[in-house]
N, C-alpha and C positions, 0 to 999 in steps of 0.2 A: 564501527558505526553502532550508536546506541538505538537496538529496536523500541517499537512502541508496545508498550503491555497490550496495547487494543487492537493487534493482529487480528485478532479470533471475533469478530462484532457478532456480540450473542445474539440469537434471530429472536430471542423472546423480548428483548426490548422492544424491537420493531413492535411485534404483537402485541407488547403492554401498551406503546402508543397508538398503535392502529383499533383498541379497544375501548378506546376516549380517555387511558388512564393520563392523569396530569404530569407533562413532560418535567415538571420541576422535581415531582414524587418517586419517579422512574431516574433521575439522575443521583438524585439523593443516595436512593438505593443501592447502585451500582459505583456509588463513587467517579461520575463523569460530568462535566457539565451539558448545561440546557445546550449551549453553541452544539458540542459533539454530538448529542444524538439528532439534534436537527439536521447536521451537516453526513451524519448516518443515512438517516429518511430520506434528505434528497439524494442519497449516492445509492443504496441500496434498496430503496422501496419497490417491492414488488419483485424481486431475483429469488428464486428458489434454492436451496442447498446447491443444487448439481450447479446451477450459472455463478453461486460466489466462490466455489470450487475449482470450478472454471478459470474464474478471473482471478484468484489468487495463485495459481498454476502458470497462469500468462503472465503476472506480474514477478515470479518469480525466473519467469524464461527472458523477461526486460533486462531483468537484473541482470544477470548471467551474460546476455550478451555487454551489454553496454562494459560488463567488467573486462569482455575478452575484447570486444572495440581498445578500448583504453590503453590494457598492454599490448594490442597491435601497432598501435597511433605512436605509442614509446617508443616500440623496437624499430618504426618505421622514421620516425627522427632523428633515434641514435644512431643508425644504419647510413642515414643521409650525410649526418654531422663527421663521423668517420670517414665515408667517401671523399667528403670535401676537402677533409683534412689531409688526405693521400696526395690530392690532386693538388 
């Protein structure tokens, strides 16, 4: 799975747009578009260090499970498919 470079969402942008700087001027800058950092704004507007911390921590505990779900739900098929085949 290909990550996104924009893991890390720099808190200064927020700050450049929550400073009246022009969203176009701030995109330009950073090489993003206007969509991303709006859809930045309304995802993260107003979280402090510790809560994106936070939630990048729980989104990496998502991950994690959903991946051990996955090879559960396989070994739980194949375990079945084999049974049946016995019988």
């Amino acid at each position: 799975m290909v990550r996104s470079p924009f893991l890390a969402i720099p808190k200064h942008l927020l700050k450049d747009f929550d400073i009246r700087k022009p969203a176009l001027e701030i995109a330009r800058e950073h090489g993003i578009s206007k969509a991303t950092l709006y859809n930045w704004r309304k995802k993260y507007n107003g979280m402090g260090v510790s809560e994106l911390s936070e939630m990048k921590a729980l989104k990496e505990e998502n991950r994690r499970l959903k991946h051990m779900y996955a090879e559960l739900a396989l070994d739980h098929r194949l375990a079945k498919e084999i049974i049946e085949k016995k019988l």
